[in-house]
C-alpha positions as a Markdown table, in Angstrom:
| # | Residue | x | y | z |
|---|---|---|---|---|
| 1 | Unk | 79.4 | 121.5 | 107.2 |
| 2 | Unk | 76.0 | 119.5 | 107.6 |
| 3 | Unk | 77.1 | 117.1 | 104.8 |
| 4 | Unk | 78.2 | 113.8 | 105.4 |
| 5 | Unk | 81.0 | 112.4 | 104.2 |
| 6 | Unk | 80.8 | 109.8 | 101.1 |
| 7 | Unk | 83.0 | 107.1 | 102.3 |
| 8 | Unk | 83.0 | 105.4 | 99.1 |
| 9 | Unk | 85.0 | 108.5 | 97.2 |
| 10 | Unk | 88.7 | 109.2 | 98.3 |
| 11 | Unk | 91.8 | 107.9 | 96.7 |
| 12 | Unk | 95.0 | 106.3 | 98.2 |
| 13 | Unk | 98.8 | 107.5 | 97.2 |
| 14 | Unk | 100.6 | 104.0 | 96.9 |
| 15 | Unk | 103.8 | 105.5 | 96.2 |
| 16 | Unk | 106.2 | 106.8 | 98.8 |
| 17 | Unk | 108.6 | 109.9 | 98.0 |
| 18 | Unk | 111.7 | 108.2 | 96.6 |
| 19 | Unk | 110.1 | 105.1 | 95.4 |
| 20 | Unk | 111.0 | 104.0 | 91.6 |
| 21 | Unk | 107.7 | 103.2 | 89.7 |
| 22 | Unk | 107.0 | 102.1 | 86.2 |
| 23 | Unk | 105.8 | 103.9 | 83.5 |
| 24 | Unk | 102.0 | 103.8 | 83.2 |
| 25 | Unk | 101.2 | 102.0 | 86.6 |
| 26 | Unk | 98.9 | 103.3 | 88.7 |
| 27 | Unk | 100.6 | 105.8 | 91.4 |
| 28 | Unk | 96.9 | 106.9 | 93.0 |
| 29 | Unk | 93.8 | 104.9 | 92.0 |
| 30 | Unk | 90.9 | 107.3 | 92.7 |
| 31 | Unk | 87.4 | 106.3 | 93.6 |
| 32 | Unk | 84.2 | 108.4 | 92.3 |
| 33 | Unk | 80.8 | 108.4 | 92.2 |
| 34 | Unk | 80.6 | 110.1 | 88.7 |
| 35 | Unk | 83.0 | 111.5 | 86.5 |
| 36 | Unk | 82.9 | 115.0 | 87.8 |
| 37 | Unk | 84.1 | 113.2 | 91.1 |
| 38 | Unk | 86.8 | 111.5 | 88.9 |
| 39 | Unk | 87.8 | 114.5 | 87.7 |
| 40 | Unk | 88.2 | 116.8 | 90.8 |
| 41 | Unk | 90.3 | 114.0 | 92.5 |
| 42 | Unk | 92.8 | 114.5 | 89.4 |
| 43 | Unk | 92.9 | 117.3 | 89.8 |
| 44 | Unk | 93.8 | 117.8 | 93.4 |
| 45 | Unk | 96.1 | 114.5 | 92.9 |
| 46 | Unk | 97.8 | 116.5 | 90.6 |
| 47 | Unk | 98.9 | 119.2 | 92.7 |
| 48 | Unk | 99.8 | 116.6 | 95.6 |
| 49 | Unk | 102.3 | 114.7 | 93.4 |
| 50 | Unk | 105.5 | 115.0 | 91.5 |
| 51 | Unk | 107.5 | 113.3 | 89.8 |
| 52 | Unk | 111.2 | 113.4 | 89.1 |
| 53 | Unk | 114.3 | 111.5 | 88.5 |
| 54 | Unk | 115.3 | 112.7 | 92.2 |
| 55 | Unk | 113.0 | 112.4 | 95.7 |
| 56 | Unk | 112.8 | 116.3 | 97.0 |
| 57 | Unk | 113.9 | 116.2 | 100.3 |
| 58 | Unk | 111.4 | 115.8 | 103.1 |
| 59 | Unk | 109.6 | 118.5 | 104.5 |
| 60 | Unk | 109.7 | 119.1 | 108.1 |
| 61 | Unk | 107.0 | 117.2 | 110.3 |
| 62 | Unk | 106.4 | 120.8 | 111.9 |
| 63 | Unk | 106.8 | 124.1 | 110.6 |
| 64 | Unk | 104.5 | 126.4 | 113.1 |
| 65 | Unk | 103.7 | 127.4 | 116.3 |
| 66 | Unk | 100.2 | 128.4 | 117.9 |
| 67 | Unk | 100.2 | 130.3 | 120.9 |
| 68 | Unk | 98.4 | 132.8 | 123.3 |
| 69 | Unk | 100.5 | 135.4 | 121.2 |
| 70 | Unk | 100.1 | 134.1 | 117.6 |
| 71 | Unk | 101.2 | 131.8 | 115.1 |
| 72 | Unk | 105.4 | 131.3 | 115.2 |
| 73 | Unk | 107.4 | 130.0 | 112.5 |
| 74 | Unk | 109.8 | 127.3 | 113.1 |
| 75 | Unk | 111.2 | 126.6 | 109.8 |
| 76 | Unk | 112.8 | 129.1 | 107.2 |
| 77 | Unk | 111.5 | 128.8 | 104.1 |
């Protein structure tokens, strides 16, 4: 928690869900310090994006609830 944040590493998703793309152009370009940074952003990029001849439909902008009482699901799953 006392570490500051490297505001040099990161990546940016250009791609929108139901976008076409082409074949070998870049979808998420990443931005490391090293390769082990390079690596660990592919690696989370990975399990953010998919790709398929259809878009998946959208998933809802809320799904929970916090109250006094608990957490309280809105959306089935």
């Amino acid at each position: 928690m006392e570490d500051k944040p490297d505001l040099s590493v990161g990546s940016f998703i250009r791609a929108r869900p139901g976008d076409g793309g082409e074949t070998g152009g870049p979808l998420a370009p990443i931005s490391a310090r090293d390769r082990a940074g390079i690596d660990a952003g592919r690696w989370a990029l990975r399990g953010a994006i998919s790709i398929a001849d259809e878009a998946a439909p959208p998933l809802p902008l809320v799904s929970h609830r916090v109250t006094g009482a608990g957490i309280e699901l809105l959306v089935a799953d």
